[in-house]
C-alpha positions as CSV (number, residue, x, y, z in Angstrom):
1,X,0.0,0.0,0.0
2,X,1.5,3.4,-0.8
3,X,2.0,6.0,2.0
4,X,-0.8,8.3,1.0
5,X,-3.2,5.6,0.2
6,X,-2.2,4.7,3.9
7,X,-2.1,7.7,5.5
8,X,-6.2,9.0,4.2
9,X,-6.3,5.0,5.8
10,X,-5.0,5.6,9.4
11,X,-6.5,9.4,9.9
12,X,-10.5,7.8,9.0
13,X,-9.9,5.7,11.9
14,X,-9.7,8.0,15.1
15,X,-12.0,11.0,15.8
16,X,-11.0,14.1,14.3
17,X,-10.0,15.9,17.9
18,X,-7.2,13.0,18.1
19,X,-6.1,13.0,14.4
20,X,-2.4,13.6,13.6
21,X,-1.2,15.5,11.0
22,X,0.0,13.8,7.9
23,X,3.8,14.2,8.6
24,X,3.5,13.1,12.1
25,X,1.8,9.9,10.4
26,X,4.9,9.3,7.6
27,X,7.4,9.9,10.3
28,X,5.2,7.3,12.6
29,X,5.1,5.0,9.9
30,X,9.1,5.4,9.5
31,X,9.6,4.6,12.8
32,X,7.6,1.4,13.4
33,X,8.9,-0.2,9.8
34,X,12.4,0.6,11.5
35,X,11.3,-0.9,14.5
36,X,9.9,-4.3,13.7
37,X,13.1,-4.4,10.7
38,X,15.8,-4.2,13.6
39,X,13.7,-6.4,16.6
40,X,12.1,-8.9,17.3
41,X,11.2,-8.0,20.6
42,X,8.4,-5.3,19.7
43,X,4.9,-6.2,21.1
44,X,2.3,-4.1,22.4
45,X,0.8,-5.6,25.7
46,X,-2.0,-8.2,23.9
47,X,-3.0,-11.1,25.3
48,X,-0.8,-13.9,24.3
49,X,2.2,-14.6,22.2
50,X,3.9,-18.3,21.1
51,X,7.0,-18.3,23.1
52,X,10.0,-21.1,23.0
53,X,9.4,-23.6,26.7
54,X,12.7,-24.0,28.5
55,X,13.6,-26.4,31.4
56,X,13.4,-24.8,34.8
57,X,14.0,-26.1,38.2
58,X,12.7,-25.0,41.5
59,X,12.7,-26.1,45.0
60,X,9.3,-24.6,45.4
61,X,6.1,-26.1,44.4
62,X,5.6,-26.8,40.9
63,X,2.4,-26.9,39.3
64,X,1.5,-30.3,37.3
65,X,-1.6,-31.0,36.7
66,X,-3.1,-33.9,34.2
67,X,-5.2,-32.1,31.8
68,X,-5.7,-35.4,29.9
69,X,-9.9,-35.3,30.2
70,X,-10.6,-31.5,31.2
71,X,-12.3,-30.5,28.4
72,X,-14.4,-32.9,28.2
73,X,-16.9,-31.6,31.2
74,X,-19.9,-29.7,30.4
75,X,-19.9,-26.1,31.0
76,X,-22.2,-24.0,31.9
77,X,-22.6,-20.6,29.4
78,X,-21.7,-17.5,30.8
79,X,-24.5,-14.5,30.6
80,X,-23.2,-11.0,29.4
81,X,-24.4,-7.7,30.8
82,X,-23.7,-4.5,30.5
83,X,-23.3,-2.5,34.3
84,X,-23.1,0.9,35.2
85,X,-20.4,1.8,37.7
86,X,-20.9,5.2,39.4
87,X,-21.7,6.1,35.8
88,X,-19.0,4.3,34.2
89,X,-20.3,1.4,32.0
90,X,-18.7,-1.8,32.3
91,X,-18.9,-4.9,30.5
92,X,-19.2,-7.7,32.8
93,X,-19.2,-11.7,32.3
94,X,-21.1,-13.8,35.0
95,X,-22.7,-17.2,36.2
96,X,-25.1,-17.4,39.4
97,X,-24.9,-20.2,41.3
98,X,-28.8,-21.1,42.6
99,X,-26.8,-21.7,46.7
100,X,-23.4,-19.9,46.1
101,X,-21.2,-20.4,49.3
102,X,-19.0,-18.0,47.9
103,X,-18.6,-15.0,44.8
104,X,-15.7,-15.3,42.8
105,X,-14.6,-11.6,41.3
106,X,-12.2,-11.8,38.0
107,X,-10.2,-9.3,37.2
108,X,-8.8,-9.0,34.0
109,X,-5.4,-8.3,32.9
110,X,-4.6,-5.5,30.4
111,X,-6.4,-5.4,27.8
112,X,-9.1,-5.7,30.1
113,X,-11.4,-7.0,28.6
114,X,-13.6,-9.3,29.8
115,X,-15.2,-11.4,26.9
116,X,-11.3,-12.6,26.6
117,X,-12.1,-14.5,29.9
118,X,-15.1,-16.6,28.7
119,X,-13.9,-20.1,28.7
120,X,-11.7,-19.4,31.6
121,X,-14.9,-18.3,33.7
122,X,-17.2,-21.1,32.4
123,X,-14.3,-23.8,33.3
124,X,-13.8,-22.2,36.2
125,X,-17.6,-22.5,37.4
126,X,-17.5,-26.2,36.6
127,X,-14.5,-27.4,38.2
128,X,-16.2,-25.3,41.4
129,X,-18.6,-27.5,41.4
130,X,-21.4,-25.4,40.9
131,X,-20.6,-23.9,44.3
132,X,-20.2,-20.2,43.4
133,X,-21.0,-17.5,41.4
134,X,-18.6,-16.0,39.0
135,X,-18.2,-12.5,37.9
136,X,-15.4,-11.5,35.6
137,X,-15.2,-7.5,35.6
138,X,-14.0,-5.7,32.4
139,X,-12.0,-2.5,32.8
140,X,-13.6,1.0,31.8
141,X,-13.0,1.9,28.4
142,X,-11.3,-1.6,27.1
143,X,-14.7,-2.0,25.5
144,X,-17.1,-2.4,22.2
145,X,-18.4,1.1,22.4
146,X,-16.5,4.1,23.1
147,X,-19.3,4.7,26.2
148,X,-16.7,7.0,27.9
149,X,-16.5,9.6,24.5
150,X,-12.6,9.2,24.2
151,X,-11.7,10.0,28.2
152,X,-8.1,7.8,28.7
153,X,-8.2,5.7,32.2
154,X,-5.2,5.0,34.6
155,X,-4.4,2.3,36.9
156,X,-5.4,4.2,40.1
157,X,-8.8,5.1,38.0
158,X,-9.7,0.9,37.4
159,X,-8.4,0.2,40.9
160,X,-11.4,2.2,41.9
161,X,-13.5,1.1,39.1
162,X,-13.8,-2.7,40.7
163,X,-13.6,-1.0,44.3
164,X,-17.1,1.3,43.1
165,X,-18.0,-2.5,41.4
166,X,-18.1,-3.8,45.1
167,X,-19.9,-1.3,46.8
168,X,-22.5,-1.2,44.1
169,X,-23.1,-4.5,43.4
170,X,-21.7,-6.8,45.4
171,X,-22.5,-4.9,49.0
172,X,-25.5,-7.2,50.2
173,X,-23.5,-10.4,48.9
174,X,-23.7,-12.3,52.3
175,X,-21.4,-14.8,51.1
176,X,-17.2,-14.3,51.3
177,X,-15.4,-13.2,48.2
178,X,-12.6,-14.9,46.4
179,X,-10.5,-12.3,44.5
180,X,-8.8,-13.4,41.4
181,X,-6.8,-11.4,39.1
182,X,-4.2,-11.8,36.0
183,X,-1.4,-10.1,35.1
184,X,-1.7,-6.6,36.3
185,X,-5.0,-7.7,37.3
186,X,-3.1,-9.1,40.0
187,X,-1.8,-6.3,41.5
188,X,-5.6,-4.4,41.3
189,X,-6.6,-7.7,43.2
190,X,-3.8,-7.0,46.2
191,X,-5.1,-3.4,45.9
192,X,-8.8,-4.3,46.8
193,X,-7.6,-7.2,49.3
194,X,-6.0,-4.3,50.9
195,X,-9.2,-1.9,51.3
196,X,-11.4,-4.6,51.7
197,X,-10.1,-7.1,54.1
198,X,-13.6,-7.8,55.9
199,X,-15.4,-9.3,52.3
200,X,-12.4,-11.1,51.2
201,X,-11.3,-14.2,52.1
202,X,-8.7,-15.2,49.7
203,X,-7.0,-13.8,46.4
204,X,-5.5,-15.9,43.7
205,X,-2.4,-13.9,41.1
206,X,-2.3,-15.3,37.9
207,X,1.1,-14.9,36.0
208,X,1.1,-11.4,38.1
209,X,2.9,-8.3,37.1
210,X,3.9,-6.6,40.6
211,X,6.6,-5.1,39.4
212,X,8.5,-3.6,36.8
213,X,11.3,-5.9,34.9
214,X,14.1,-4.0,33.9
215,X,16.0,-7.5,32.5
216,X,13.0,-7.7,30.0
217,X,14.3,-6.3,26.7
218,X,10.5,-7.0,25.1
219,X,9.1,-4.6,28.2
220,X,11.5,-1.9,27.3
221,X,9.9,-1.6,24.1
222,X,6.5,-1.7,25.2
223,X,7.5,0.7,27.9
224,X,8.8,3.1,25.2
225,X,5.5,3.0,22.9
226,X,3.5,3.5,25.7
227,X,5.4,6.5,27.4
228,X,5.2,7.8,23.8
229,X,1.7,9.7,23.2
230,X,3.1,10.2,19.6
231,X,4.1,6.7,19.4
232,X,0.8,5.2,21.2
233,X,-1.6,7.3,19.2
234,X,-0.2,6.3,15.9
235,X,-0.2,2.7,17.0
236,X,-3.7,2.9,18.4
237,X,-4.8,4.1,14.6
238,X,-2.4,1.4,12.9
239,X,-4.5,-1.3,15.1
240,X,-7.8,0.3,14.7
241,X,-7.3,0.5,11.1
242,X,-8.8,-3.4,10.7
243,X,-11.9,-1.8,11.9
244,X,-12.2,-0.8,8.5
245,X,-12.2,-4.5,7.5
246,X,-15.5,-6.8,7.7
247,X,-15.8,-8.4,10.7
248,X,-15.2,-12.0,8.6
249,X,-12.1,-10.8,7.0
250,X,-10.5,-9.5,10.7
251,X,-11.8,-12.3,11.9
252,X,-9.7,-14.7,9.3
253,X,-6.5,-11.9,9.6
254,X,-6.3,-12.8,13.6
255,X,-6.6,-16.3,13.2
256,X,-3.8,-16.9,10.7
257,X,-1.4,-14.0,11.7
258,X,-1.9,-13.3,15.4
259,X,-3.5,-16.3,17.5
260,X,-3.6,-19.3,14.8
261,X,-4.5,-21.3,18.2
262,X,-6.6,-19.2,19.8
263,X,-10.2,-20.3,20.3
264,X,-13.3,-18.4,19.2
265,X,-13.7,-16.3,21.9
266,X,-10.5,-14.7,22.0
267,X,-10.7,-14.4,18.0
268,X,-14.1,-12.8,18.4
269,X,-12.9,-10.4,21.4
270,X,-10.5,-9.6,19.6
271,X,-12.3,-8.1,16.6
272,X,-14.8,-6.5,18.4
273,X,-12.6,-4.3,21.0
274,X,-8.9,-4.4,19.9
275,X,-10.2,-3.2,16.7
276,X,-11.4,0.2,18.5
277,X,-9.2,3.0,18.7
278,X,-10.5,4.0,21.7
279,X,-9.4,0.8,23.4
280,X,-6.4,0.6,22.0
281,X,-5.7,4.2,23.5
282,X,-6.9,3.1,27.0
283,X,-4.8,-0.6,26.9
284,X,-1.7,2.0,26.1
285,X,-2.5,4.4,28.3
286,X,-3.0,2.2,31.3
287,X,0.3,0.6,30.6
288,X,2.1,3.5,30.5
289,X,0.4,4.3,34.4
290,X,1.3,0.5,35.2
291,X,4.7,1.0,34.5
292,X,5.2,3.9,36.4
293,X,3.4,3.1,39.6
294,X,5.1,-1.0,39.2
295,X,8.7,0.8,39.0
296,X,8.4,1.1,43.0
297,X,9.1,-1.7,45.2
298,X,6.3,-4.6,46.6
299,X,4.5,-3.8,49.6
300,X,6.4,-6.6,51.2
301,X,5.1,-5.8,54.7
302,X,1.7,-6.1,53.1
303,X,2.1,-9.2,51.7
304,X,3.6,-10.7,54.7
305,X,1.0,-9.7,57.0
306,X,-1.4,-11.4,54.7
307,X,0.3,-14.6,53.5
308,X,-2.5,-17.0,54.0
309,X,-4.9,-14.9,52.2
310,X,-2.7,-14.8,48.5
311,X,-1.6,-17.6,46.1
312,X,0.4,-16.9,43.0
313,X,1.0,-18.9,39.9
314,X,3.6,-18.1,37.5
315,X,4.8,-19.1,33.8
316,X,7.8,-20.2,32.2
317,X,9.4,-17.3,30.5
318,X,6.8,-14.7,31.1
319,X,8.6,-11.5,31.1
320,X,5.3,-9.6,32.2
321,X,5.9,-12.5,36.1
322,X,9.8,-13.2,36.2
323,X,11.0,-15.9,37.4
324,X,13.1,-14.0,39.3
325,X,10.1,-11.9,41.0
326,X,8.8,-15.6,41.7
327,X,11.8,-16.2,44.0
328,X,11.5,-13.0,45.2
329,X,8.3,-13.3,46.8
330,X,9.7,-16.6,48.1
331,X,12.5,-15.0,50.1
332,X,10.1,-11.8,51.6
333,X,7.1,-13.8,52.2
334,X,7.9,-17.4,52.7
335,X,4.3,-18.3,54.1
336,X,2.9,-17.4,50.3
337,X,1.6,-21.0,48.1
338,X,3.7,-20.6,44.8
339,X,3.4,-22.8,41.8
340,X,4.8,-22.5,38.3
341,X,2.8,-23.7,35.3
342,X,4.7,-26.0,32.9
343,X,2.5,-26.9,30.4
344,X,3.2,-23.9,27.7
345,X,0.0,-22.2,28.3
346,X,1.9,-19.3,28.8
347,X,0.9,-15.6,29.6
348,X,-1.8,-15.4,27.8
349,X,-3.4,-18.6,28.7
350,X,-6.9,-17.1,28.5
351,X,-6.7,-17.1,24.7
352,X,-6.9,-20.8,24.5
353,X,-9.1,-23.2,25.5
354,X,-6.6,-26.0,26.5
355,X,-5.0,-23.1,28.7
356,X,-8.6,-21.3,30.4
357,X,-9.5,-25.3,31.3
358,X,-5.9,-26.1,32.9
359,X,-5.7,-22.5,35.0
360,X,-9.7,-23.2,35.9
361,X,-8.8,-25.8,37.3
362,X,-5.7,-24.8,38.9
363,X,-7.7,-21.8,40.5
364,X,-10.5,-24.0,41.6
365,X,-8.5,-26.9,43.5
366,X,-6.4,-23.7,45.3
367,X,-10.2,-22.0,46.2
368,X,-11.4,-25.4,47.5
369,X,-8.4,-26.1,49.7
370,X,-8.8,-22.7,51.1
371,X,-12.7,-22.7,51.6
372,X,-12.2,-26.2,53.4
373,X,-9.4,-24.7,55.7
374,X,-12.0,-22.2,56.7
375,X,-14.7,-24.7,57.9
């Protein structure tokens, strides 16, 4: 495609308060050819990526896990609905259990959005027995609909998105809540374990990102993009660009270029939100916040003080949860359960259906010991 074929392209796609001008667009385009020529490493913060499995040893727990028959168990469908947050509208995932004994509140990584999460939640109901209801809590913004006309979100603002979420909805829930959260989802989780200690029992990080990882040449990248509001802009309107496609042709471009084994609901989630510029521009945004506020240390003492209450599991070369942060949270809070998944599900395990059934179940035998242990 020539440039000014591409250029009248990229400025249709964002509104015209948020256009750049043409020669901020060539010198975009410049840079990201450059870019992708000279690394390999450059990713923007998507769900999941194929990554080579290496050998790892650990003296802590390891999880293994036969996943022989897993999907074969019936699931239960998840409803959608549509919330409004103190004004904020939010797309939610959920099951009801007819006698929950508990409430199990998702939060989702960045991009956080929640139809992602679908197989994940439905699995995750069915290895809990029917036991609990499930609500998996999109974040504002990373949505279908540009409901919030444009306005950019930062981690602080979706901590007290899900915080508002509780107190709305969840405040006459009689029964205890189970808290779990992945990737930076997993730090939002510890945040809201933190305020709400009296309605949570438990909280469960999933490949976590607590912290920054300066080793991580691939995070250095996305660190630069996102920093960037040239740079994240321009990539927002590369991105949203498919939107210009029919949904069956985007729909064909992510399964054979981007997630050739991702199941239908991440292809479909996919199409529908990533291809938004306004999502886009909130998934940046919010990882530019992330990475400022994850650049300071753990709340060690924190985590300490509430050991028995957290689980983590991590991933084979995840650069988003170290290995490195995962023996770090060994040494400063020995007390904490630990587990490393070894089954290449990776990161962005949510994208798969092999990977949403494993974790489910992963989650669910964790929640169960720990309800037990409280009877």
């Amino acid at each position: 495609m020539k440039h000014s074929m591409l250029l009248r392209l990229l400025s249709s796609v964002a509104p015209p308060r948020h256009r750049p001008s043409r020669r901020s667009l060539r010198r975009s385009i410049t840079y990201f050819r450059r870019l992708s020529a000279n690394s390999t490493a450059f990713s923007l913060p998507v769900c999941c990526s194929r990554r080579r499995i290496r050998q790892y040893r650990s003296s802590r727990v390891i999880a293994d896990m036969d996943a022989g028959n897993l999907l074969d168990k019936a699931k239960r469908p998840v409803d959608f609905r549509l919330c409004k947050v103190f004004g904020s509208t939010t797309e939610l995932l959920e099951i009801q259990a007819e006698n929950p004994t508990f409430h199990v509140l998702f939060i989702t990584g960045n991009p956080g959005v929640a139809s992602f999460y679908k197989d994940f939640v439905e699995s995750l109901y069915n290895f809990l027995d029917g036991n609990a209801s499930i609500t998996a809590i999109g974040h504002i913004s990373h949505t279908s609909k540009d409901w919030e006309s444009g306005r950019l979100f930062s981690l602080q603002e979706q901590i007290d998105h899900k915080m508002d979420f509780i107190r709305q909805e969840l405040r006459d829930v009689k029964v205890p809540i189970v808290l779990v959260g992945h990737s930076v989802g997993a730090y939002i989780s510890l945040e809201m374990l933190r305020k709400c200690l009296d309605k949570v029992i438990y909280c469960v990080g999933l490949y976590p990102f607590l912290a920054l990882n300066r080793q991580s040449l691939k995070q250095s990248y996305i660190v630069k993009l996102a920093m960037s509001s040239f740079l994240s802009t321009t990539a927002s309107l590369l991105i949203a660009s498919l939107g210009l496609l029919p949904m069956g042709v985007s729909r064909l471009f992510v399964s054979k270029f981007i997630g050739n084994s991702w199941s239908d609901a991440a292809v479909q989630a996919a199409c529908t939100h990533l291809r938004q510029y306004h999502t886009m521009r909130n998934v940046l945004f919010m990882a530019k916040t992330e990475f400022t506020k994850l650049a300071e240390e753990p709340d060690w003492d924190f985590m300490r003080e509430n050991q028995s209450r957290l689980a983590f599991l991590y991933g084979i070369d995840d650069h988003w949860g170290p290995l490195q942060m995962f023996e770090e949270i060994s040494k400063q809070a020995p007390g904490i359960p630990l587990s490393i998944e070894r089954e290449g599900h990776t990161h962005g395990f949510c994208c798969t259906v092999a990977g949403s059934t494993w974790v489910a179940q992963y989650v669910a035998t964790l929640v169960k010991d720990r309800i037990s242990q409280l009877q």
